[in-house]
N, C-alpha and C positions, 0 to 999 in steps of 0.2 A: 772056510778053509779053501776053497774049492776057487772061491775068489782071490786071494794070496795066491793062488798056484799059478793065476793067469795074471796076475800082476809081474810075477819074478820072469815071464817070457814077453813081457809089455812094458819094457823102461818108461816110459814118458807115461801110463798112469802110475809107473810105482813113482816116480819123483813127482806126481800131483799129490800124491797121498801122503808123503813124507811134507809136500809144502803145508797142505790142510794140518798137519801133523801138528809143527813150529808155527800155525798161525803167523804165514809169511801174510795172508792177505787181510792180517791186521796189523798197521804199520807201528801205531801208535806203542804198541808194546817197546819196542825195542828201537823209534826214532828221537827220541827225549834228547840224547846226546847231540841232535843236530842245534837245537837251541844255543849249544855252546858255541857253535859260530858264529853266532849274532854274538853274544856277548863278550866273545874276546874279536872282534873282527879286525879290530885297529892293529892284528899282528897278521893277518891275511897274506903280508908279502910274504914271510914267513914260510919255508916249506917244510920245518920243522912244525909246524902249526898244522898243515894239511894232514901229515904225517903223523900225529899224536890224535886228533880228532878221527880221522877216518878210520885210524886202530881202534880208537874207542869203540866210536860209533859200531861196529862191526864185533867186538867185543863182548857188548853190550847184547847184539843180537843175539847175541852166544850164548850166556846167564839167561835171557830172554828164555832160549829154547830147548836149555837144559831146564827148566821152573815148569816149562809146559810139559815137556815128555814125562817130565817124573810124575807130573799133578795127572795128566791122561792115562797115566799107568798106576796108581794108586785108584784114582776115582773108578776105574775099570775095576781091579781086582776089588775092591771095595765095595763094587756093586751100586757106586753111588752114581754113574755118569748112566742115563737111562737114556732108548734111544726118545721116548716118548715126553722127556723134559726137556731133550736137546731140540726137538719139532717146537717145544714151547717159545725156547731162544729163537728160534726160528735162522737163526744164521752162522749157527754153529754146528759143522760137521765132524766128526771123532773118529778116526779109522782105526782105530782097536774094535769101536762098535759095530760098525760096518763089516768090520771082516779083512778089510783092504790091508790091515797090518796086523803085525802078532805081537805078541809083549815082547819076545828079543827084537824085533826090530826096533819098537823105540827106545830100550836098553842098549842099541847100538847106535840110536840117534843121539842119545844125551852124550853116549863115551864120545862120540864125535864132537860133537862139543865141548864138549872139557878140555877133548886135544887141541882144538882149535885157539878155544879161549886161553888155554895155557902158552900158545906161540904167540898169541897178538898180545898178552900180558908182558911176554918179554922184550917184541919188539917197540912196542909203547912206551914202555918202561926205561929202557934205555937212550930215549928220546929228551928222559925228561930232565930237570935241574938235580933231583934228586930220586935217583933209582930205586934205592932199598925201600926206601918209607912209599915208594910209588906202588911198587909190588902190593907189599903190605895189604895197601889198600884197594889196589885191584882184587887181589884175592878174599878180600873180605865181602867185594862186593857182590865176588860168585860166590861165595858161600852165604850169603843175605838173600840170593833169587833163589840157591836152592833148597834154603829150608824152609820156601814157598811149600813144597810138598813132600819133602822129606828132612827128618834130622826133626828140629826145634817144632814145627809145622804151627808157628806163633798163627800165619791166619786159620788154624781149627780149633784155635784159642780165645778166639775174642780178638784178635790184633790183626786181621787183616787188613783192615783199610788203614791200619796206621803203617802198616806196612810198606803199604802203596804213599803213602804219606811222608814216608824217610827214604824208601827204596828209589823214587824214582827224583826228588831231588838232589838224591847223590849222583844219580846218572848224568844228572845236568852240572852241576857243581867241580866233582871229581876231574871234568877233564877241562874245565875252564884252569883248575890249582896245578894239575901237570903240565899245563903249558905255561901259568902268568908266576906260577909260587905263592898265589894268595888268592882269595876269593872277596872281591869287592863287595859291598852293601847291596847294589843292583841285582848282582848275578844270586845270591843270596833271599831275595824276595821274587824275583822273577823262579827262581828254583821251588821257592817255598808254594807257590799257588798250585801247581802246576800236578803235583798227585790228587790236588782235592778230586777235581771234576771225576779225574777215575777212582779215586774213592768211593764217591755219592754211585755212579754207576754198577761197583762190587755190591751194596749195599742192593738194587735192586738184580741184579743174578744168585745173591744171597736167597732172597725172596723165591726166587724161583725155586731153588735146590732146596728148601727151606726141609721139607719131608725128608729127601734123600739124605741129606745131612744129618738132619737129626738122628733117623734110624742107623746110621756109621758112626754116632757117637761125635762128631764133630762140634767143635762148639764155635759155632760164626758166631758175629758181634747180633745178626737176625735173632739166630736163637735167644742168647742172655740174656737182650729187652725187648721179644716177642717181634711176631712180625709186623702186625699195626703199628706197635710205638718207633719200631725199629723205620718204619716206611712212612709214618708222619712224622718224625723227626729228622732222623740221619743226613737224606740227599740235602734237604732246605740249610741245617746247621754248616754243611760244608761247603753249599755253592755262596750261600752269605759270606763263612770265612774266605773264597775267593776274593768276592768284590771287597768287600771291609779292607784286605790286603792291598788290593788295586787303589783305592780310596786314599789308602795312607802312602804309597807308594807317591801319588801325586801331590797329596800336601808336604810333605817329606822333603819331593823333587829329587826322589829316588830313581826310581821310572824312567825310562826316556819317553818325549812328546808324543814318542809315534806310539807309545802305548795308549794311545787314546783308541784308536783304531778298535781296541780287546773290547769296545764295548759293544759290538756286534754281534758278540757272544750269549749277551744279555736273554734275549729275545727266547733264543733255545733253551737255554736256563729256563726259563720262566714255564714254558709250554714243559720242559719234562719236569717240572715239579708239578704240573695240574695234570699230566699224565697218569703219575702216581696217585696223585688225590681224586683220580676216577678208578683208582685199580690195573689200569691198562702196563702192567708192566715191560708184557715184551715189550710194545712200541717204545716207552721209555726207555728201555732198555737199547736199541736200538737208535733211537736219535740221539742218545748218549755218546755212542761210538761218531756217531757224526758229527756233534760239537767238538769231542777233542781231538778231532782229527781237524777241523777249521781251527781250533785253537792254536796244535801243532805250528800249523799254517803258518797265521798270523804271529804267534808270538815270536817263529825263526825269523821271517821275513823282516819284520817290526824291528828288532832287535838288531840284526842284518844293516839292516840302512841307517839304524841311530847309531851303530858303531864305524860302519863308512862314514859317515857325516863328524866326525867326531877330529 
């Protein structure tokens, strides 16, 4: 308490603790919608293109950190976010835990987002070929990140990583169809890979909370098939469906050429599946965030120049 008190006459650590908050200094959450500029690039002159992407994109942050506030404010009063699991993660700090915020403040972080998300919803939307049906689907897609932790709460179901599985290739999808009115085959399997990685990654933070979870009743997909089988099956099954996708994307001539590059991905795949197969889960855990955030990387950039070249 005592710390909040010296925060509310300390602005520049209270906006550290609100960033820690929204997991701004994890990009990968809420960058997915940049990929959509590589795939629609060939309308880049376009300033209605700037303009619907960058709404998105920004959007997107929005669902992004109303998912987190709520999930940080649940797993808190739930008793499920401990600080001595969070030293496990080793790179995850929670300022409800610390002290540094109070549960109305991230109750007034999400309303801030909502409001947010609710103005760039309009102005996006109005950007686009068709408005109504745009809404629609904006709004479903903030109501999709936030029954992350509240409402439906599908991943304390068994459906989280499928979650992450539809959630975040509609991120990518979603604003390629408000700006072109249709979604190509490319944008489509470039969309479709691209939850796996942070699927297989949930699968080991699963692992971690595995106790804390179970004692709140929660049902992750760890618990329903234990955590051994859950941790020798899961990450391998979904970074295979990765490559298998990539595989077919080239015999197909789906793909563009420069998707050849995504095979340098390979390497870290490999090393956090024998991570896991020595039990070393933080570290897995952790060079996880650092593949998809090289993946991020490459698959905009890649994308990017096979749509300028086009």
């Amino acid at each position: 308490m005592a710390e909040n008190r010296y925060l509310s006459v300390n602005p520049p650590r209270r906006i550290a603790a609100y960033a820690r908050l929204l997991k701004i200094n994890v990009p990968e959450l809420s960058l997915y919608p940049l990929i959509s500029f590589g795939l629609t690039a060939v309308h880049i002159q376009e300033a209605r293109y700037w303009l619907i992407n960058s709404g998105f994109l920004l959007f997107v942050f929005c669902c992004s950190a109303l998912s987190i506030s709520l999930d940080d404010l649940n797993g808190y009063i739930d008793g499920v976010d401990r600080l001595d699991t969070l030293n496990t993660k080793r790179n995850i700090t929670k300022p409800l835990l610390t002290g540094e915020l109070e549960q109305s403040d991230v109750r007034r972080a999400a309303a801030c987002a909502v409001l947010l998300g609710c103005l760039l919803l309009v102005l996006v939307s109005t950007q686009t070929r068709y408005p109504a049906i745009s809404v629609l689907l904006m709004v479903a897609l903030m109501l999709y990140s936030a029954q992350y932790s509240a409402g439906l709460k599908l991943s304390y179901r068994g459906l989280g990583e499928v979650v992450l599985m539809l959630g975040i290739p509609a991120s990518i999808c979603l604003p390629v169809w408000l700006l072109a009115g249709s979604v190509p085959p490319g944008a489509i399997m470039v969309a479709a890979m691209m939850g796996l990685p942070y699927a297989a990654q949930i699968v080991i933070s699963n692992l971690i909370d595995h106790d804390g979870d179970k004692d709140a009743g929660r049902l992750t997909l760890t618990i329903v098939m234990g955590p051994k089988r859950a941790a020798a099956l899961l990450p391998a099954f979904l970074l295979a469906t990765f490559w298998m996708i990539w595989l077919a994307g080239f015999y197909w001539h789906i793909l563009p050429r420069l998707a050849i590059c995504w095979i340098a991905l390979l390497p870290l795949h490999v090393r956090y599946i024998a991570l896991i197969r020595n039990s070393r889960y933080a570290d897995a855990r952790l060079l996880s965030f650092k593949g998809i955030r090289f993946k991020l990387l490459l698959v905009t950039v890649s994308t990017l120049l096979a749509g300028i070249a086009l």
